[in-house]
C-alpha positions as CSV (number, residue, x, y, z in Angstrom):
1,X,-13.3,-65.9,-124.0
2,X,-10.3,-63.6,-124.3
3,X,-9.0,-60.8,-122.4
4,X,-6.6,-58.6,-124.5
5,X,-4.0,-56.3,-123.1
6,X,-2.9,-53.1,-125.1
7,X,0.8,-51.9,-124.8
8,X,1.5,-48.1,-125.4
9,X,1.8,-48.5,-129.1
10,X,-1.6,-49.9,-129.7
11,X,-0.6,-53.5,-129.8
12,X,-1.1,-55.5,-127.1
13,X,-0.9,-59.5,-125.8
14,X,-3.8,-61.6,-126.4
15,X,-4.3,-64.6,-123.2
16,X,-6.9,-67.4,-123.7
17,X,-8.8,-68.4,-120.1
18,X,-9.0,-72.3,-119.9
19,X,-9.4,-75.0,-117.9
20,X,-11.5,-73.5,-114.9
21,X,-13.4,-75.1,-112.5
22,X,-15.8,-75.2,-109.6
23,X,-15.5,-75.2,-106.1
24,X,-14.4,-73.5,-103.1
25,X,-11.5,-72.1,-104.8
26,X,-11.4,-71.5,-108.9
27,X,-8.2,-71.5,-110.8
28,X,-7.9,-69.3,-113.8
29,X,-5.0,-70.1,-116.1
30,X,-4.3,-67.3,-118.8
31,X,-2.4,-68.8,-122.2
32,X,-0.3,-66.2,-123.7
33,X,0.1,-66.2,-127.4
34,X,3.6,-64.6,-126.3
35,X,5.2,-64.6,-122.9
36,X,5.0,-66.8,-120.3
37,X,1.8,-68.2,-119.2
38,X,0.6,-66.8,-115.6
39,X,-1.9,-68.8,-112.8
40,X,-4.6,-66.2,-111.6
41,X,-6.5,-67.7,-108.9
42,X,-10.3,-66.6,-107.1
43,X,-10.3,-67.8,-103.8
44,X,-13.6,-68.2,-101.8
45,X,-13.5,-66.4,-98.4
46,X,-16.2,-66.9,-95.3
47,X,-19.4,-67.8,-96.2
48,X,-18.6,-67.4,-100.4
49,X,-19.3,-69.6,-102.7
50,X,-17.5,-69.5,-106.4
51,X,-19.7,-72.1,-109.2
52,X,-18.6,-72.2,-112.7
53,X,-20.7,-73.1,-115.5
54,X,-20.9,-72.4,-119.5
55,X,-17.4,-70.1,-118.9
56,X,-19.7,-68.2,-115.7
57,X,-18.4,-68.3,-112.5
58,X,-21.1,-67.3,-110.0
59,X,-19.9,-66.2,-106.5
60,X,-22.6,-66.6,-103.8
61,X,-23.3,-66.2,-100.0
62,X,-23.4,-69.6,-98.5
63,X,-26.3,-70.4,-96.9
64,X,-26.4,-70.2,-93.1
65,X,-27.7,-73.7,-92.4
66,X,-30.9,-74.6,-91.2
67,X,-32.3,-73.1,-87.5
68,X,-32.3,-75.7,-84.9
69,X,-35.1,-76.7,-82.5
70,X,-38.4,-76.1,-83.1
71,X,-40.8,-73.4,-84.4
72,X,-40.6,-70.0,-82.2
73,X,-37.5,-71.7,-80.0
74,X,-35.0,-68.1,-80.2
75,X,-31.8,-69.2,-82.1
76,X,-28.5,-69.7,-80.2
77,X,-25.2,-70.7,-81.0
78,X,-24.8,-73.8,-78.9
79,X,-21.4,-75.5,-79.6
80,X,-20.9,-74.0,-83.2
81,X,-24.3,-74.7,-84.4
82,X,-27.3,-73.0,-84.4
83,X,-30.1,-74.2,-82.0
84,X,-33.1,-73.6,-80.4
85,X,-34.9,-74.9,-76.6
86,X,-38.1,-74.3,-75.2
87,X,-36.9,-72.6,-72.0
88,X,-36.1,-69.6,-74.7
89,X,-39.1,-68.8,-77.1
90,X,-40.7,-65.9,-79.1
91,X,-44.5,-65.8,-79.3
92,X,-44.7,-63.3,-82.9
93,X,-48.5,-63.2,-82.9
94,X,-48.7,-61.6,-79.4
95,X,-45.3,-60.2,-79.9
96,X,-43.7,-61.9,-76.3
97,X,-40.4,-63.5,-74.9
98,X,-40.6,-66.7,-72.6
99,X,-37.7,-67.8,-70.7
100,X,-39.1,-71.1,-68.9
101,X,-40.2,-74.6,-70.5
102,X,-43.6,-74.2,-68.7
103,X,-46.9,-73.4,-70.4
104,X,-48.2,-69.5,-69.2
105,X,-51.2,-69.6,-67.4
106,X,-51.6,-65.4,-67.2
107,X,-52.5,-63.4,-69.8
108,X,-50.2,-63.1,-72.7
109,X,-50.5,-59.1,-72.6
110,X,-46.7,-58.7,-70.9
111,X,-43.9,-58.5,-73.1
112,X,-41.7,-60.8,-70.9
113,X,-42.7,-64.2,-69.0
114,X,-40.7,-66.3,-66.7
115,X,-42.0,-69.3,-66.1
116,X,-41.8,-72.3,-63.8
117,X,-40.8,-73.8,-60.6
118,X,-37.9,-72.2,-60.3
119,X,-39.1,-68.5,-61.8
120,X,-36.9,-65.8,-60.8
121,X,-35.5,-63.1,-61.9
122,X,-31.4,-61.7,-60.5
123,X,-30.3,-58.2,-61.3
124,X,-26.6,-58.0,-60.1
125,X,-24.5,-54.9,-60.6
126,X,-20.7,-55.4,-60.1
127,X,-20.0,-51.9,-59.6
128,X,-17.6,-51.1,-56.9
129,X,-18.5,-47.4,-56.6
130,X,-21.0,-46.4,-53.4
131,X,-23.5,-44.8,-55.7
132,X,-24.5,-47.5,-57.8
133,X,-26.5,-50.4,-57.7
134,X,-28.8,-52.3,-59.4
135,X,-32.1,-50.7,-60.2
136,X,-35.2,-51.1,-62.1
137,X,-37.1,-47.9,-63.8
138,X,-40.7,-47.4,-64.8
139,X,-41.1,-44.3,-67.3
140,X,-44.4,-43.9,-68.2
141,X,-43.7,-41.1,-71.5
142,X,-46.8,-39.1,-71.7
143,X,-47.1,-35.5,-73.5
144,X,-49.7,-34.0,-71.6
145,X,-49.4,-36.1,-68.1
146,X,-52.2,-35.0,-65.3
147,X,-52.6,-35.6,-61.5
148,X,-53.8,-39.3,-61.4
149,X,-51.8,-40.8,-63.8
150,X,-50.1,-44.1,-62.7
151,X,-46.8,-43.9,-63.9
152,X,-46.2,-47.7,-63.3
153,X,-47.4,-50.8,-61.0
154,X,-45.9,-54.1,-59.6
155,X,-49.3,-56.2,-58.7
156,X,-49.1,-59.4,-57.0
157,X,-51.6,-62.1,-58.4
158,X,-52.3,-65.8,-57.4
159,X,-55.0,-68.6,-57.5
160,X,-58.2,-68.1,-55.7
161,X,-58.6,-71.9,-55.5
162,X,-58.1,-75.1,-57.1
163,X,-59.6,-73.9,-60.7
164,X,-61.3,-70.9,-59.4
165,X,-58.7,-68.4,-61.8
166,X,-56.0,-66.2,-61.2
167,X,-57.0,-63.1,-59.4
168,X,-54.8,-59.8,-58.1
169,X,-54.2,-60.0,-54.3
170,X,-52.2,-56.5,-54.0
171,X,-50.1,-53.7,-55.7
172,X,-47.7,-51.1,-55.3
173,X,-48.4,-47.7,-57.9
174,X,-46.7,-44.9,-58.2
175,X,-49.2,-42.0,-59.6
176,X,-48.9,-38.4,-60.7
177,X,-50.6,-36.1,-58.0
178,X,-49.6,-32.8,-59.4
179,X,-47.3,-32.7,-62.7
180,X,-46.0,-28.2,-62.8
181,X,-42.7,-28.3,-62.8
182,X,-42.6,-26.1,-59.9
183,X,-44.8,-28.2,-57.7
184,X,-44.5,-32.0,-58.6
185,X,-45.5,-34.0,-56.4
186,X,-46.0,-38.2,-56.8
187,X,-47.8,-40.8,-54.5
188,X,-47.4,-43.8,-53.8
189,X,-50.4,-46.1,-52.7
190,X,-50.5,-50.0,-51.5
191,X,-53.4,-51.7,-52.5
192,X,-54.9,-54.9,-51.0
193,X,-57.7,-57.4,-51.3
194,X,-59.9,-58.2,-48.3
195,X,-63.0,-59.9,-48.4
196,X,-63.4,-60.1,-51.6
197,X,-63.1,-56.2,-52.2
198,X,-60.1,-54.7,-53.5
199,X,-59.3,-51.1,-52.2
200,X,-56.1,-48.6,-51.2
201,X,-54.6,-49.2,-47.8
202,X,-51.9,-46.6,-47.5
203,X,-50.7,-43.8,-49.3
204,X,-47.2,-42.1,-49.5
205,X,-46.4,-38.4,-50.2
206,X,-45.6,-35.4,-48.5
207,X,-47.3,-38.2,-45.0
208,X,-47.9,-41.5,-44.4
209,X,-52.3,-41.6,-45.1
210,X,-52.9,-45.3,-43.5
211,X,-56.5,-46.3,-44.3
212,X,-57.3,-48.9,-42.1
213,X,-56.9,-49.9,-38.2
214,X,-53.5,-50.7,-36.8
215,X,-52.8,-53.8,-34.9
216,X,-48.9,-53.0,-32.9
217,X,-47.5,-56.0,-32.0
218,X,-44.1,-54.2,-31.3
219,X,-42.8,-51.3,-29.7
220,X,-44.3,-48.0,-30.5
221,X,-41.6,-45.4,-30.8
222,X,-41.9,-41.6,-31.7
223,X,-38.6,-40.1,-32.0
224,X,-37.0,-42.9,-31.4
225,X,-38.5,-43.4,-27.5
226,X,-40.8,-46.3,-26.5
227,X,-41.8,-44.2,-22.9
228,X,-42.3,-46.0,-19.9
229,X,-45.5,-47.8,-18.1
230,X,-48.0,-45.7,-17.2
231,X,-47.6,-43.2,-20.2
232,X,-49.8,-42.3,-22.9
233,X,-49.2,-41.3,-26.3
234,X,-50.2,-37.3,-26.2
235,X,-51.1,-34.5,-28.4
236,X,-48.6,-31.8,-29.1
237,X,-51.0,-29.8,-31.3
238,X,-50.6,-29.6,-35.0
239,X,-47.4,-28.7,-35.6
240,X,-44.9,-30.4,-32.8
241,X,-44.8,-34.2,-32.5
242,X,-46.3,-36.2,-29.8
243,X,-44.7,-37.1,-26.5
244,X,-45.4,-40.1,-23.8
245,X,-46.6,-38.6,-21.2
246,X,-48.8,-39.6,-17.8
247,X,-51.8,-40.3,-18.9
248,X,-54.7,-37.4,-18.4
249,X,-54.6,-36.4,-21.7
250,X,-54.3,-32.9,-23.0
251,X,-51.1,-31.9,-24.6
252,X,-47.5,-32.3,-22.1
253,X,-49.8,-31.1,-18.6
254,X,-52.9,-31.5,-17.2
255,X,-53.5,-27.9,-17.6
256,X,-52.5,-25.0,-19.9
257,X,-49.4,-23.3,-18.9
258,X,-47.6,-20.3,-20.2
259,X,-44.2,-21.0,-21.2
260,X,-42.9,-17.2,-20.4
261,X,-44.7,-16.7,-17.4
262,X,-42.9,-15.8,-14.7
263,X,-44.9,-17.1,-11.6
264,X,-45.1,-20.3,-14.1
265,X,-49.4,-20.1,-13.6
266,X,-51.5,-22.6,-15.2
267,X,-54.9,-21.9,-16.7
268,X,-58.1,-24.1,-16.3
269,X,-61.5,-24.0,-18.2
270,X,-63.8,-21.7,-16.2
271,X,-66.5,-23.6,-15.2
272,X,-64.0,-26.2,-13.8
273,X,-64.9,-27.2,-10.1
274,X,-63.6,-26.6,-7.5
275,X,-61.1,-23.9,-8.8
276,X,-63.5,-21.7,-10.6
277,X,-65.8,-19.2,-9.6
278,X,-69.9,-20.5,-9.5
279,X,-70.5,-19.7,-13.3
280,X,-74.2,-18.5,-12.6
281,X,-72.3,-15.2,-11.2
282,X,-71.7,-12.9,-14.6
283,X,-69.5,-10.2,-15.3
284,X,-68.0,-8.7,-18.5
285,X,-65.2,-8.5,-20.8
286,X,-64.4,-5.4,-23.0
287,X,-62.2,-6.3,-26.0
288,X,-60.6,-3.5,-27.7
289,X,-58.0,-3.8,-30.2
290,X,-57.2,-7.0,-28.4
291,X,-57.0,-10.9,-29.0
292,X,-58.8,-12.3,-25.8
293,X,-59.3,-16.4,-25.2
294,X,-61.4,-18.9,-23.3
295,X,-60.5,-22.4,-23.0
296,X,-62.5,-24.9,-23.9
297,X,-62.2,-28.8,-22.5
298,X,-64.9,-31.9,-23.9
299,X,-64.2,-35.3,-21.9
300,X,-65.6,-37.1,-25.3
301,X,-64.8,-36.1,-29.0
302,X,-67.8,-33.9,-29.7
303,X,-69.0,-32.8,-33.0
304,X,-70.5,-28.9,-33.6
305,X,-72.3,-27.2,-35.7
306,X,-72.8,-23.3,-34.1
307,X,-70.9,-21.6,-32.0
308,X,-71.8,-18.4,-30.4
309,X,-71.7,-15.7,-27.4
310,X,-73.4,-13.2,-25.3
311,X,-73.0,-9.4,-25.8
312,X,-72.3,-8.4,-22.7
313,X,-73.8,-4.3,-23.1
314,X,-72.9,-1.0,-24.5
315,X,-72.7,-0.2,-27.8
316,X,-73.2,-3.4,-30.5
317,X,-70.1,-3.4,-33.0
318,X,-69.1,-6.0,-35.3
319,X,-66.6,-9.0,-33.4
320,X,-65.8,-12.5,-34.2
321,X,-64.7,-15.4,-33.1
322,X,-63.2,-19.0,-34.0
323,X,-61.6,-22.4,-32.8
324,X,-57.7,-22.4,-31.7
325,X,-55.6,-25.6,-31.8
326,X,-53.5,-25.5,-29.1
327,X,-49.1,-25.6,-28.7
328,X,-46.8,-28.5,-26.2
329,X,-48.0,-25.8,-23.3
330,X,-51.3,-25.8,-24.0
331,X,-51.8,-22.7,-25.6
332,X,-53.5,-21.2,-28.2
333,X,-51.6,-21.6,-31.4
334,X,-53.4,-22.7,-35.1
335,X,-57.4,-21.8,-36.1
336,X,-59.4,-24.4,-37.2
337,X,-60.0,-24.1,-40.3
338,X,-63.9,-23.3,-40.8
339,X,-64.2,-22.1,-37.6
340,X,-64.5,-18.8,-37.6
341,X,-67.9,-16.4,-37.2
342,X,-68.1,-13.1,-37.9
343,X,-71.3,-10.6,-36.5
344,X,-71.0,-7.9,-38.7
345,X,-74.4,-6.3,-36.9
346,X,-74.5,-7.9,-33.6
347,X,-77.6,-8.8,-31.5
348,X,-77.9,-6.8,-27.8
349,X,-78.4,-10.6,-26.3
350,X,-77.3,-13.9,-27.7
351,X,-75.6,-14.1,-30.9
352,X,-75.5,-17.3,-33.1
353,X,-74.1,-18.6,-36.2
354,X,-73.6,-22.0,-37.8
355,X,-70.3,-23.4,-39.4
356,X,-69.7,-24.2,-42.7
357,X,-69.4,-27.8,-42.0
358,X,-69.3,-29.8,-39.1
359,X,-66.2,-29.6,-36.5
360,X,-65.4,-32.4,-34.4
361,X,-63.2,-31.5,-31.2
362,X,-61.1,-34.5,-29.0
363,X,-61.8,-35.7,-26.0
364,X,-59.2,-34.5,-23.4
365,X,-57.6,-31.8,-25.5
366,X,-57.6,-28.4,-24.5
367,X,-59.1,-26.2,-27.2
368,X,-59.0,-22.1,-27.5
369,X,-62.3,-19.4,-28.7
370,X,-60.4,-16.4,-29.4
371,X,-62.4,-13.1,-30.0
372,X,-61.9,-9.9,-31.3
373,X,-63.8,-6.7,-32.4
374,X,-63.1,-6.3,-36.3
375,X,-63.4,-2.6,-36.6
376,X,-60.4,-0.3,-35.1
377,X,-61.4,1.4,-32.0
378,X,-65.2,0.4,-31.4
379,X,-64.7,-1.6,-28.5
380,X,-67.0,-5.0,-28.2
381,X,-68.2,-6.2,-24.7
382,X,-68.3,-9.7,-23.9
383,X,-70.5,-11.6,-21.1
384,X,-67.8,-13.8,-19.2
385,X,-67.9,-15.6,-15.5
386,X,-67.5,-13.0,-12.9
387,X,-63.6,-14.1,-12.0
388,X,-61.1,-11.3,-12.4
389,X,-57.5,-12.6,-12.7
390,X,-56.9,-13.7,-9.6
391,X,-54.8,-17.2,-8.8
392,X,-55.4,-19.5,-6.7
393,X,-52.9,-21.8,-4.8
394,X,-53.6,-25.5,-4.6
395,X,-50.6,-28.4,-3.4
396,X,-48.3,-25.8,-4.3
397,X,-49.6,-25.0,-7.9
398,X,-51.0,-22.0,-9.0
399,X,-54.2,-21.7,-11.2
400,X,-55.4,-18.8,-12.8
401,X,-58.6,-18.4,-12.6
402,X,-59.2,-16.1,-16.0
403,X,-58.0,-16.6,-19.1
404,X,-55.2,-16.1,-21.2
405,X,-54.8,-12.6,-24.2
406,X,-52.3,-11.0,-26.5
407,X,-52.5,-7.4,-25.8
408,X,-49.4,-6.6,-28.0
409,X,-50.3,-3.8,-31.3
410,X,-53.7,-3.1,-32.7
411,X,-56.2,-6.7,-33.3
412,X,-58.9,-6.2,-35.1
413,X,-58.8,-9.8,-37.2
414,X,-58.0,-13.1,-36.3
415,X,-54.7,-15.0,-37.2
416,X,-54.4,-18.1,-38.8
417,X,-51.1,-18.6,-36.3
418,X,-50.8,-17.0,-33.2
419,X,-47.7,-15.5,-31.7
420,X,-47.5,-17.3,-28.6
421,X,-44.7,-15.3,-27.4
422,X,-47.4,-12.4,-26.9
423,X,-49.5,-14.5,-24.5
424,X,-50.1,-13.3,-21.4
425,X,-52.9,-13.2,-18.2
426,X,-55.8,-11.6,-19.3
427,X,-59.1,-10.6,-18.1
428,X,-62.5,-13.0,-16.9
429,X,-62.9,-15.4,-20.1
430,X,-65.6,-15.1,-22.5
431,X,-68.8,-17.2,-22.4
432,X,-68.8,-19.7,-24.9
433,X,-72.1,-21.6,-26.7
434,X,-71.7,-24.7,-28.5
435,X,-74.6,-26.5,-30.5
């Protein structure tokens, strides 16, 4: 074969290309019919191989070698060479990594099984900074996500017995419970087995929801104070925490008190011997604009289903009534929800009605009816002990005798919240049915 060179005046230098070879490096020699003759060399770099043959050189990848280990072992470079170890395989039918010599014995659904005696798993971050730290994320990518949705799981699984399977003991999920943007809101639930039956033990969001019974074995603390012997965990009502308190029950006292009273007088049930009048003496309460209360005391959790009052004469216009939750002093503060009547067209005697649902009141915990008539002006009249507000003096504490009423503007509905800083003495309390 030739390779011909024209000069500029059309006549160029023909050189004759001989004596080449093969290897890893080729030499091509070029004969010149005039001038010298010149050495042009290919040279094979990394993996390249140059072949000659019939005046053809052939420049090729060289091959890679041949994988080490055995079939699915994941290739390595171990000393220069490629190789492969059953502590490091790839399953490509169920599409899996194994680290661990060890057969698996769960299902082959996970992407990523560690295996063994000695199966572990370290995440270490070496970042100096305070806000980092080594973390693991669960992103559950879903277009259209809705409340119940378990974003991700860590379930802990283990042998039943010798041979009886692999079953799920407990989990940890984290699940969607409301997904607007404006409102999100997640849960968290722990999950456990017992007797046989798997169900959710505790739940986590805006409270702690703890679904079975609590055996302490340490120190109870609220706010960060065991309390001393003799005291009792106590009510505060529904929005204050709890306190230790002597035991008697209730919320902080024995009795209702109001906080901005001057003379400091406490308030009992009226039909509580000795203190209150004999409740088969009646008298009357006229309610007029007005937010008027009578206490109300069970010594066992009771569950109702009506609730209802006397009229106590005169013209019959519409009132109502309902159930208040009660403050650290005792006083009326939160209505139940489903606990309010209304008598639109009320009866000259005994008037009635039934709740919605059930309501189930404490033992020992001081409970408030609070009444009102629900049209401006048409004043309502209400059968209640015959006890006008009057204390009375006992071991150097005064008890009042009536009842307790927010006189303040014009009432003709009852508030979800009451102002308690409108509380004051009031007149002789209500009559009160239960069924």
């Amino acid at each position: 074969m030739s390779y011909v060179k024209q000069d500029e005046s059309g006549g160029g230098d023909t050189y004759t290309l001989r004596a080449a070879q093969s290897g890893s490096d080729v030499d091509i020699q070029l004969d010149a019919t005039t001038g010298a003759d010149s050495d042009v060399k290919l040279k094979a770099g990394t993996n390249i191989t140059l072949t000659e043959a019939s005046d053809t050189i052939t420049i090729d990848a060289a091959a890679g070698g041949s994988p080490g280990g055995s079939n699915t072992e994941v290739q390595f470079n171990d000393g220069g060479s490629f190789n492969g170890d059953n502590g490091l395989t790839y399953d490509k039918t169920n599409e899996f990594l194994k680290l661990g010599s060890a057969a698996i014995q769960e299902d082959t659904t996970m992407k990523l099984h560690v295996v063994g005696s000695d199966a572990s798993l370290c995440i270490e971050d070496q970042d100096s900074s305070t806000t980092q730290g080594p973390s693991i994320r669960f992103s559950r990518i879903k277009t259209t996500p809705v409340a119940g949705d378990v974003l991700g799981q860590i379930t802990f699984r283990g042998e039943q017995n010798t041979g009886s399977g692999i079953v799920s003991y407990g989990s940890v999920r984290q699940e969607i419970v409301d997904p607007a943007s404006a409102t999100k809101t997640g849960r968290m639930v722990f999950k456990t087995i017992n007797s046989s039956s798997q169900s959710d033990k505790m739940q986590i969001d805006s409270q702690i929801t703890s679904l079975v019974n609590h055996n302490f074995q340490g120190l109870i603390k609220v706010n960060n104070q065991a309390g001393t012997a003799g005291q009792v965990l106590t009510s505060q009502g529904p929005s204050a925490d709890p306190i230790w308190a002597a035991a008697g029950g209730g919320g902080g006292s024995s009795f209702p008190q109001i906080a901005t009273s001057p003379s400091g007088d406490y308030y009992i049930p009226f039909a509580l011997p000795p203190l209150s009048y004999n409740i088969l003496s009646f008298s009357s309460t006229t309610i007029s604009d007005d937010l008027i209360f009578s206490p109300v005391l069970f010594t066992n959790d009771t569950t109702i289903t009506e609730m209802g009052t006397r009229y106590g004469g005169g013209t019959l216009n519409p009132f109502a009534m309902c159930i208040y939750e009660t403050d650290a002093n005792n006083m009326p503060l939160t209505k139940i929800t489903g606990s309010e009547i209304a008598f639109a067209t009320p009866g000259s005697s005994f008037n009635v009605a039934t709740f919605g649902s059930p309501i189930t009141l404490s033992a020992n915990e001081f409970y408030w009816v609070g009444f009102t008539n629900t049209s401006t002006g048409s004043n309502v009249s209400i059968t209640a002990v015959a006890s006008a507000s009057s204390p009375v003096t006992t071991n150097g504490t005064s008890f009042n005798r009536s009842t307790v009423s927010i006189f303040t503007g014009t009432i003709n509905s009852l508030p979800a919240t009451v102002t308690t800083s409108n509380i004051v003495a009031g007149f002789a309390a209500p009559f009160v049915f239960f069924a």
